[in-house]
N, C-alpha and C positions, 0 to 999 in steps of 0.2 A: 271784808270779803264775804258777806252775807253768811257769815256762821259756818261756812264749808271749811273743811279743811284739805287741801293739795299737798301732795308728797311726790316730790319729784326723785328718779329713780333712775338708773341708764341699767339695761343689760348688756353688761358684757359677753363677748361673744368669748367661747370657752379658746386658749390657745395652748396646744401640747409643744414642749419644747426636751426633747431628745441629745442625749449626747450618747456616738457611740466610737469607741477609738479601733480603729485598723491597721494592721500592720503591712501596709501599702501604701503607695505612693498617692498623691491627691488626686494626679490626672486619671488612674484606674479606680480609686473609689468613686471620682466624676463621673464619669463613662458609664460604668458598671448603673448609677443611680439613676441614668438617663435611657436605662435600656429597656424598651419596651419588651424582648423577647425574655430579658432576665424579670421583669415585674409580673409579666406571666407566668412566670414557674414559684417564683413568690408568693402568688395567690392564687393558687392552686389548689384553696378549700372554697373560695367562693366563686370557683369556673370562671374567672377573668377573662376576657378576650379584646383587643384592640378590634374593632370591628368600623373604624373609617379615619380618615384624615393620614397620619401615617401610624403603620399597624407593624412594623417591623424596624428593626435597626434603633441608630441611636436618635433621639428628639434635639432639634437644634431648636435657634429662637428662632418665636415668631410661627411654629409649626403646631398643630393640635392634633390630638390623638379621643377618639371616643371608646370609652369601654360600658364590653355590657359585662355585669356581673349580679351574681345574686348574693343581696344582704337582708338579713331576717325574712328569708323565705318568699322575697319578693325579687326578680329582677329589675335592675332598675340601669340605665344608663347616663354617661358621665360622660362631660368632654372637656378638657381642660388645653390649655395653651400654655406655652414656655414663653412668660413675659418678660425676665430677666436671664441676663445669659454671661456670665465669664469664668471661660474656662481657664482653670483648672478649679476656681478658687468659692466660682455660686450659680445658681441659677432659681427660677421660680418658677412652678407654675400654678397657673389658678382655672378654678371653675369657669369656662363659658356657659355650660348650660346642665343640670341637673338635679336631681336629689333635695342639694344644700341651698339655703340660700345664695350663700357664696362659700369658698374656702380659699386660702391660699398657703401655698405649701414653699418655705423657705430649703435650701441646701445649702449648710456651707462646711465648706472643708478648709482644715488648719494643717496644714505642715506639722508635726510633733517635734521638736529638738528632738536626734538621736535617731528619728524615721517614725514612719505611719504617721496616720492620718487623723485628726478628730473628726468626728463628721455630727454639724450639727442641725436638726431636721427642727423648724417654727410649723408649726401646722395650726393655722387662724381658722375657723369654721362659725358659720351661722347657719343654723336652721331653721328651716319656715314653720311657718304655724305659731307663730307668736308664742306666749306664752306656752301653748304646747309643746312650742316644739323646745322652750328653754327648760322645760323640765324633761323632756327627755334626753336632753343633752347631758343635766346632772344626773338622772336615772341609769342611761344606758349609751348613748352613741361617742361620750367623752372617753371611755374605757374602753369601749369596742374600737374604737380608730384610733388608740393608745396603742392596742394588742397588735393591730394589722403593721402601726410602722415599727414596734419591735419586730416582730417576725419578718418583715421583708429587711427590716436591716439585719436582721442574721443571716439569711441570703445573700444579702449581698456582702457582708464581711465572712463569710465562708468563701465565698467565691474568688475576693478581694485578696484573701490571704493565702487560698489555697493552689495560685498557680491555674485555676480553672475557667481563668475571666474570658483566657481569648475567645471563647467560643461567642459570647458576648460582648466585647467591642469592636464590632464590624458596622459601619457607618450605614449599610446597602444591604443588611440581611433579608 
């Protein structure tokens, strides 16, 4: 091989994997995690807004939603699609167009023996910029997109468990 030496390498793209249990039934943790007007009040530090496709209510398959939000001081917008769908028990949705190279966000919910719900969140992400942007992934965007699905899942298990959901599973809000 004319004295070179080749190192072959794959980056893996970073995936967080979340469990969080709620004392609810599947179909309202489902609903609740599908709700555009409750993910809004979830992120509610980085001014979230649905701003096209559908912007209110709950996301079925096959539907996309764009959000514009501000992260690290820049706003930047997001549109993702609901690629997989059954309810009560998963659905998926992934990046169309923004930010990331790609992501894709798993939900699944387990029945508990005895009541409530596991709820467990895959969140696969790549970002662009090559090498840049895999070091920022282990510097800073792996932790920070760590933080947002804790905090929206306490959201939405306050909600979930606190009798407060209906305002939030309305299909037409």
């Amino acid at each position: 091989m004319n004295g070179r030496t080749f190192t072959n390498f794959t980056i893996h793209m970073p995936t967080l994997q979340l469990e969080t249990f709620m004392e609810a039934p599947p179909d309202v943790c489902f609903d609740l995690s599908r709700s555009i007007d409750l993910h809004i009040l979830s992120t509610q530090k980085t001014g979230e807004r649905a701003i096209a496709g559908r912007t209110s209510g709950l996301l079925q398959l096959g539907e996309t939603v764009t959000w514009r939000a501000q992260h690290f001081g820049f706003w930047q917008t997001l549109t993702s699609k609901i690629t997989a769908f059954e309810r009560p028990h998963f659905f998926v949705d992934e990046m169309v167009q923004g930010a990331f190279k790609s992501f894709r966000h798993e939900h699944h919910f387990t029945p508990r023996p005895g009541g409530g719900t596991l709820v467990k969140d895959v969140f696969t992400f790549a970002s662009p910029l090559g090498i840049l942007g895999t070091l920022a992934n282990h510097l800073v965007l792996t932790k920070y997109m760590k933080r947002l699905l804790l905090e929206r899942n306490q959201i939405i298990k306050e909600y979930a468990e606190s009798g407060k959901a209906e305002a939030y599973l309305s299909e037409t809000q």
